[in-house]
C-alpha positions in Angstrom: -1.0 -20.7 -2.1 -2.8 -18.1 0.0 -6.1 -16.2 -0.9 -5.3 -13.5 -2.1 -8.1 -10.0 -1.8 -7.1 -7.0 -4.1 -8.7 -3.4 -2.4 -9.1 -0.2 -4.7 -10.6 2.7 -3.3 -12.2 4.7 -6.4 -13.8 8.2 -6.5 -15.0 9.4 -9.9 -12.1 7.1 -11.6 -14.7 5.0 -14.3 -12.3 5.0 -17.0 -9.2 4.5 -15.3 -11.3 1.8 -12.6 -12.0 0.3 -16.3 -8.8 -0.5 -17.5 -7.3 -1.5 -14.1 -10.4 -4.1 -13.5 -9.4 -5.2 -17.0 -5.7 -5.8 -16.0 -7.1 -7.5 -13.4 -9.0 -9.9 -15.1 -5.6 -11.0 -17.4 -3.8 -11.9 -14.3 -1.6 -15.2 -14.8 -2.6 -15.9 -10.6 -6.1 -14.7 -10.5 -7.5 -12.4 -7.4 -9.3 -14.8 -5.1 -11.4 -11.6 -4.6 -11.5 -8.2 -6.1 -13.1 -5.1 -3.7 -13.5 -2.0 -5.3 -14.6 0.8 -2.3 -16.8 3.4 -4.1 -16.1 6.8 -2.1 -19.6 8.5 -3.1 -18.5 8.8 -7.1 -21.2 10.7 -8.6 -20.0 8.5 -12.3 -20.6 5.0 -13.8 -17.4 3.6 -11.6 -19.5 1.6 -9.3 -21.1 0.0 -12.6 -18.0 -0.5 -14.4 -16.9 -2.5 -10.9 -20.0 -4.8 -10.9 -19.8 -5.3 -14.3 -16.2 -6.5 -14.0 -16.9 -9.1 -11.0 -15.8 -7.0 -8.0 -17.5 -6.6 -5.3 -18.8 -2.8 -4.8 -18.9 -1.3 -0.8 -19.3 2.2 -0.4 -17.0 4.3 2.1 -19.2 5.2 5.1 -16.5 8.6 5.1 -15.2 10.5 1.9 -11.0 10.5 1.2 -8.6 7.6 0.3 -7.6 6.3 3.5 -11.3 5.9 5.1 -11.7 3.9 1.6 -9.2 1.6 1.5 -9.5 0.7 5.3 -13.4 0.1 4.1 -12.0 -2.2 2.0 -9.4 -3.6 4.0 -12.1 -4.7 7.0 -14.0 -6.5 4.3 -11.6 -8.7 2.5 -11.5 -12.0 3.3 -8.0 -13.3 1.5 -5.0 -13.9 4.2 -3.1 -11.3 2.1 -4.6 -8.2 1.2 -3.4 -6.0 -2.4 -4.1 -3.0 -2.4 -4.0 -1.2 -5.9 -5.4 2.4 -6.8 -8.2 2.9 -9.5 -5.5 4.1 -12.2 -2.8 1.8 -11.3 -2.3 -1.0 -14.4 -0.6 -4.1 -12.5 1.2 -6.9 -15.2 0.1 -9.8 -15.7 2.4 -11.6 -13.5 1.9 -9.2 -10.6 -0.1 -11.4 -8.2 1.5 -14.3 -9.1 4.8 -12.2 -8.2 3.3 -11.3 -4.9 1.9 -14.6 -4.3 5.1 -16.5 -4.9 7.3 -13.8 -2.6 5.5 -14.7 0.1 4.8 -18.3 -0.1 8.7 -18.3 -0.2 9.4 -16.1 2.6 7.0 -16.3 5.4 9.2 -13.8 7.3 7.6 -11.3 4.9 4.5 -9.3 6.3 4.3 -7.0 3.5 6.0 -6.7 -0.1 5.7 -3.8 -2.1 7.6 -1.8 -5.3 7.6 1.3 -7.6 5.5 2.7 -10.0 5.8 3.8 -13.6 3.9 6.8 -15.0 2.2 6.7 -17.9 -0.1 9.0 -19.8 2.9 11.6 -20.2 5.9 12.6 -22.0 9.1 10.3 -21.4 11.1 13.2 -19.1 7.8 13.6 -17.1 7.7 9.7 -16.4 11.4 9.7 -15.6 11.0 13.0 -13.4 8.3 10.8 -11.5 10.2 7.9 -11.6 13.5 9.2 -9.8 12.2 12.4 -8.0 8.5 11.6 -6.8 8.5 8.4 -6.4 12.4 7.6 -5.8 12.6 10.3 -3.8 9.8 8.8 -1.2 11.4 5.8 -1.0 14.4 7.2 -0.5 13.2 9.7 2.0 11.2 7.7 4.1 13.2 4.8 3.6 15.8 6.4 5.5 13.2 7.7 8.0 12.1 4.4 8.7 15.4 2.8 8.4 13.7 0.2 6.1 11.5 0.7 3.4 8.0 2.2 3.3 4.5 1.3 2.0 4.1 2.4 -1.8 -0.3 3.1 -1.4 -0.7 2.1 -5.2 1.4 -1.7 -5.5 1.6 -3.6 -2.0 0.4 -6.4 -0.3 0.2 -7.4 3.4 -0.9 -10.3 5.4 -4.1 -10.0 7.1 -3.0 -10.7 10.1 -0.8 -7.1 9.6 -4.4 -5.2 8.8 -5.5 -6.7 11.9 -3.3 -5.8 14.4 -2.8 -2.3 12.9 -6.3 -1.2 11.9 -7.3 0.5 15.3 -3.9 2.0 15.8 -3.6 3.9 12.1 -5.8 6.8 11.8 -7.7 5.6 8.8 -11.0 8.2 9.4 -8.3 11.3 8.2 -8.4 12.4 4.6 -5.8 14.8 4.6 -2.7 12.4 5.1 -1.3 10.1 3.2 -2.8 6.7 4.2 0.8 4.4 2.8 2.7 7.2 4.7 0.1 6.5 7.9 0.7 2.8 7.8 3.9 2.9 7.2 4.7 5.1 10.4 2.4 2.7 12.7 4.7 -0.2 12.1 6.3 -2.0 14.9 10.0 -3.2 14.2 8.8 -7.1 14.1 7.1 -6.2 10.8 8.9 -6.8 8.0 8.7 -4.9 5.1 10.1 -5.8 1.5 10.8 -3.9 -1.4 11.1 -5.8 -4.7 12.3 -3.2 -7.5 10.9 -5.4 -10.1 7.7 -5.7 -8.4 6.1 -2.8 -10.7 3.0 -0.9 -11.7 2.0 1.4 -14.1 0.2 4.4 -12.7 -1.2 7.7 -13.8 0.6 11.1 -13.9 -2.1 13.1 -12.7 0.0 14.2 -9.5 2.3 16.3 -12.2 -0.8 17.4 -13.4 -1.6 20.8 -11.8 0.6 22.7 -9.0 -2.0 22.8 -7.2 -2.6 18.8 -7.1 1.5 18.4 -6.3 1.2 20.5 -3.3 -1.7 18.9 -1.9 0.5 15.7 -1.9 3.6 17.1 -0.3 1.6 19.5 2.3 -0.3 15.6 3.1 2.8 14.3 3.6 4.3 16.9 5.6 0.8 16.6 7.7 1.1 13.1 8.3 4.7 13.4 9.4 3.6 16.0 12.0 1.3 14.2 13.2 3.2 10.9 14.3 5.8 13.4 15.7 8.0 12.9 18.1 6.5 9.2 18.6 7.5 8.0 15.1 10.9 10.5 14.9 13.8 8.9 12.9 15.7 8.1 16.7 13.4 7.0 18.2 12.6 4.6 15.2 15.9 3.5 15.9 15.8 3.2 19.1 12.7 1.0 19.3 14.6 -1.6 16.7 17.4 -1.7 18.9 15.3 -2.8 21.7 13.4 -5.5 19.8 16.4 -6.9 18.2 18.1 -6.9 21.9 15.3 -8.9 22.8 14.7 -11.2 20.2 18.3 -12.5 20.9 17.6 -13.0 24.3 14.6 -14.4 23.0 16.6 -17.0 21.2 19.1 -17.9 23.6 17.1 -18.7 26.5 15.3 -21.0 23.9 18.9 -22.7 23.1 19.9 -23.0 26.7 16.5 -24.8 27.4 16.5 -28.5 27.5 14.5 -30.2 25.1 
């Protein structure tokens, strides 16, 4: 099995830091380490994470993607988790991840969906399909494969590593799954398990004001890999490592032994 480091940024997110710490804790496979990255919260959620076991680091700059890249320096486990302060992961769900990628070591990063919760049932199903359907299946067929979900994946160190000073993890006003997702060469391999879930909070339906934040971040972070990371030349860039590859692999077959 590999070591597994779970990373939640958290800013003023006690209660919710709470029950997710608690989730946590009733994990079939435990967390080999648990960082929770305190992004100046002026409440009790840096407590509530020493009090659970984690270990606190503050972010040396405010917003989620300085945060989790705090975090993401720091752990230690050869595959990194990354979970938001609300998010409620089952109790299989690093066991789930753990076993995905034991079993496929072609994998670099696994991720899945998100259920709502703290709403009505045709606000959690307008979440489900539209918000959070509708970026997978948006930037799904950006990427021509599918993207990082921020709030349930996990990636190999080694990805962090190689990725960390390309991605522009000091910006708080993109989306920092979006921004990792963009920065990935084609011989990552990204996998989406639809079972692999989480429950998270419906605060993003919240306010108007809240929703278009999010989509003006995304539209931001878009922009700002543009025309580098456009959908051709995605493509295009695929094409050319897959051409190569099989090269790759027949000059290795034509070589004697």
């Amino acid at each position: 099995m590999a070591t597994i480091s779970v990373v939640i940024p958290c800013y003023n997110d006690a209660g919710f830091l709470a029950v997710c710490l608690a989730a946590l804790a009733a994990q079939t496979r435990p967390a080999d380490e648990v960082i929770v990255v305190d992004n100046r919260s002026t409440d009790a959620s840096a407590a509530v994470a020493r009090a659970a076991g984690a270990r606190v680091l503050p972010a040396p700059i405010p917003g989620i993607w300085p945060a989790a890249s705090t975090g993401f320096d720091a752990a230690t486990g050869e595959v990194i988790a990354r979970l938001d302060a609300d998010s409620i992961p089952p109790v299989d769900w690093l066991a789930r991840i753990d076993a995905t990628l034991t079993a496929s070591p072609e994998v670099d990063i696994l991720t899945g969906p998100g259920d709502f919760y703290d709403c009505s049932p045709a606000l959690a199903r307008l979440g489900r399909v539209a918000y959070i359907g509708g970026y997978f299946r948006a930037i799904g067929l950006w990427l021509a494969r599918p993207p990082v979900f921020g709030s349930n994946f996990a990636m190999r160190r080694a990805v962090w590593l190689e990725l960390r000073g390309q991605v522009h993890r000091d910006r708080a006003d993109i989306h920092d799954d979006l921004d990792l997702s963009l920065h990935l060469g084609p011989s990552i391999t990204v996998a989406y398990q639809h079972t692999l879930r989480v429950g998270i909070s419906a605060r993003p339906f919240q306010t108007w004001a809240g929703l278009r934040r999010r989509l003006e971040w995304a539209y931001r972070t878009l922009a700002l890999h543009w025309p580098a990371a456009s959908p051709w030349r995605i493509r295009a860039a695929r094409r050319a490592w897959r051409a190569g590859a099989a090269g790759r692999a027949g000059q290795e077959r034509r070589e004697p032994a």
